[in-house]
C-alpha angles and dihedrals in degrees: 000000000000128000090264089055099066124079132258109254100237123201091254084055100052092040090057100049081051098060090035087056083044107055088058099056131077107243090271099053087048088049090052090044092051108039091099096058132099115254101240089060078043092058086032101068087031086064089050088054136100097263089235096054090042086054097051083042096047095048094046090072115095104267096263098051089045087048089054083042091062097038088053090051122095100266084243090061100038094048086049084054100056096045092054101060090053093083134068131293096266103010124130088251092069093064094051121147120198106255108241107193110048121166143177115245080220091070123088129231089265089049092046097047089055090046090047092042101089094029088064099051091055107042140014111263122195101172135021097227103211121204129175122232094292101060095256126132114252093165149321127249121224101215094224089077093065092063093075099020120126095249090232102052115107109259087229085069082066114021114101100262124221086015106200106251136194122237120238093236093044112128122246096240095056095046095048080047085059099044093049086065096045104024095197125167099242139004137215113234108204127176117237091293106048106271124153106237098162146296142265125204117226090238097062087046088057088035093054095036087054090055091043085060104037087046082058105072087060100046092062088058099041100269116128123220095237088077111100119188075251092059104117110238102252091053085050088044084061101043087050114026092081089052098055084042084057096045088048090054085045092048091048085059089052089050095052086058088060091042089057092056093041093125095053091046078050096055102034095035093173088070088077084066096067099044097092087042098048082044098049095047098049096045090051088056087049094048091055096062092038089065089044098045085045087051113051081040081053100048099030101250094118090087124190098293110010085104097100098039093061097046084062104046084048088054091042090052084044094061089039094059094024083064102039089047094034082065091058097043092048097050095050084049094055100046091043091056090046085060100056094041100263120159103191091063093124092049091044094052088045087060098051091047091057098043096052099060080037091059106037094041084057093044090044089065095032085063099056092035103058104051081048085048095055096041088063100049087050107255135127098279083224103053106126085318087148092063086063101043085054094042087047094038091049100049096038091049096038091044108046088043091057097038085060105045092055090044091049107024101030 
């Protein structure tokens, strides 16, 4: 193929490439890629993002090239911009769209087509949003009901009156919550008094909703969900390393439980060979009621006052488990210590058994409490919550397995 074969990069084109590069990226990479260009194409594939993802983008640039970005937007989007990042990390606000067909409940259907006319030819509309002269929303308007309309009746004789809204610092969860039971295209955002601040498609609340969840499974472990599988290593190296320097001091805790029982490793030495299994059990168990406890906080079930009835459902399945399993593991434990000689196999079984309901009883409720616990102290309930149910799980299990056997055996 020659020079003259290959087709001209439009500005479409190269706009394109640019949100699909960008998509894939976590908002520094995006803000590196996009440094060297102008800041029009800057403002341009903001304004093709999810409005969550161009905020987290926009305010990553140093102060004075944000400050271009927004000069170079269209005064409607830059004005949405900043509004949006006026409310809070996960809010509704965040996700705002600026509403495109506005009209006054004042205008008639002939009035409202010719306003609609060149909005339509730009940009996909779903509502008319109608406000009155305060700003406020008094209805919206299903475009359908203009085909037949007498062109000289008033669009507020058509338009769905009192239409359900969502609040700006309303969190994600509850809005997506809302929209799971209408299911409607697109939603008005209005502040305490009615007034339209914006709007949010259905399809950026599930987008967004998707990514909260996705970005989950690596908080619990210390990886934010900045890090994209493009995230170049030394910026990775940075999001994880503190958190393996906290597990290590964790896990140092977990070893000074074992230190402190040294003699009794010393004289039963067949009990080091059910520590990992005494660990791994229990942290299972804990892990369990982690993924539960961060999914009813994620999806709303966890409702005021339901804290304390699911820590003890998670203790009661702990027993449970801890018993049913503790029968296996005791009995491996006994016959084990009967094949190396040693008299005190009864006894030794007795210990695991209790250990284990011990441990998984404690790790059970471990894994409801911390994310609770985090939650209260404002955090994400997911941050690195896995590095304490382990701490907690290891400690609890190591040292109530050797605390018993030097109480019974000893």
């Amino acid at each position: 193929m020659t020079t003259q074969d290959v087709p001209p990069i439009t500005d479409d084109t190269r706009l394109a490439a640019l949100d699909e590069a960008v998509l894939r990226l976590g908002p520094y990479e995006a803000c590196e890629l996009l440094q060297e260009e102008t800041d029009l194409t800057v403002a341009s594939v903001l304004a093709r993002q999810n409005p969550a993802i161009a905020d987290e983008i926009l305010w990553t640039f140093a102060e004075e090239r944000r400050n271009r970005v927004l000069q170079a937007a269209p005064p409607e989007q830059r004005e949405q911009w900043s509004k949006n990042h006026g409310f809070p990390d996960d809010s509704v606000g965040r996700l705002m769209d600026r509403p495109l067909a506005v009209l006054l409940e004042t205008q008639t259907v002939a009035e409202a087509i010719e306003r609609l006319r060149p909005i339509v030819q730009r940009a996909l509309v779903t509502y008319g949003w109608v406000v009155d002269t305060s700003g406020r929303l008094s209805g919206v308007l299903v475009f359908r009901e203009l085909l037949f309309a007498d062109k000289a009746a008033a669009i507020s004789e058509l338009m769905v009156k009192n239409p359900f809204s969502l609040r700006p610092d309303q969190s994600l969860t509850d809005a997506m919550r809302e929209a799971l039971k209408r299911h409607f295209p697109a939603y008005p955002v209005c502040d305490a008094s009615g007034r339209l601040l914006g709007i949010v498609r259905g399809q950026t609340l599930f987008e967004q909703q998707a990514f909260e969840l996705s970005a989950q499974a690596g908080a619990m472990v210390g990886v934010e969900k900045e890090e994209r599988l493009g995230t170049p290593w030394s910026r990775s190296l940075k999001f994880r390393h503190p958190w393996l320097q906290l597990n290590l001091v964790t896990a140092f805790v977990a070893a000074a439980v074992v230190g402190v029982f040294q003699t009794t490793l010393d004289q039963l030495v067949v009990l080091a060979v059910f520590l990992p299994v005494l660990a791994g059990q229990s942290g299972n168990t804990g892990c369990q009621a982690l993924a539960v406890a961060l999914r009813g906080i994620t999806l709303g079930d966890l409702r005021e006052g339901q804290a304390k009835s699911m820590v003890m459902k998670e203790a009661l399945l702990g027993l449970c488990n801890g018993a049913l399993v503790g029968i296996t593991a005791g009995l491996g434990m006994y016959f084990f210590a009967r094949s190396q000689g040693n008299a005190s196999a009864a006894s030794l079984g007795l210990v695991v058994f209790l250990a284990m309901i011990g441990a998984c009883v404690a790790s059970g409720i471990a894994g409801a409490a911390v994310p609770l616990a985090l939650r209260k102290l404002g955090a994400d309930p997911a941050t690195a919550s896995s590095i304490f149910l382990t701490t907690a799980s290891d400690v609890v299990s190591m040292g109530l397995f050797l605390g018993l056997a030097t109480w019974i055996v000893l």
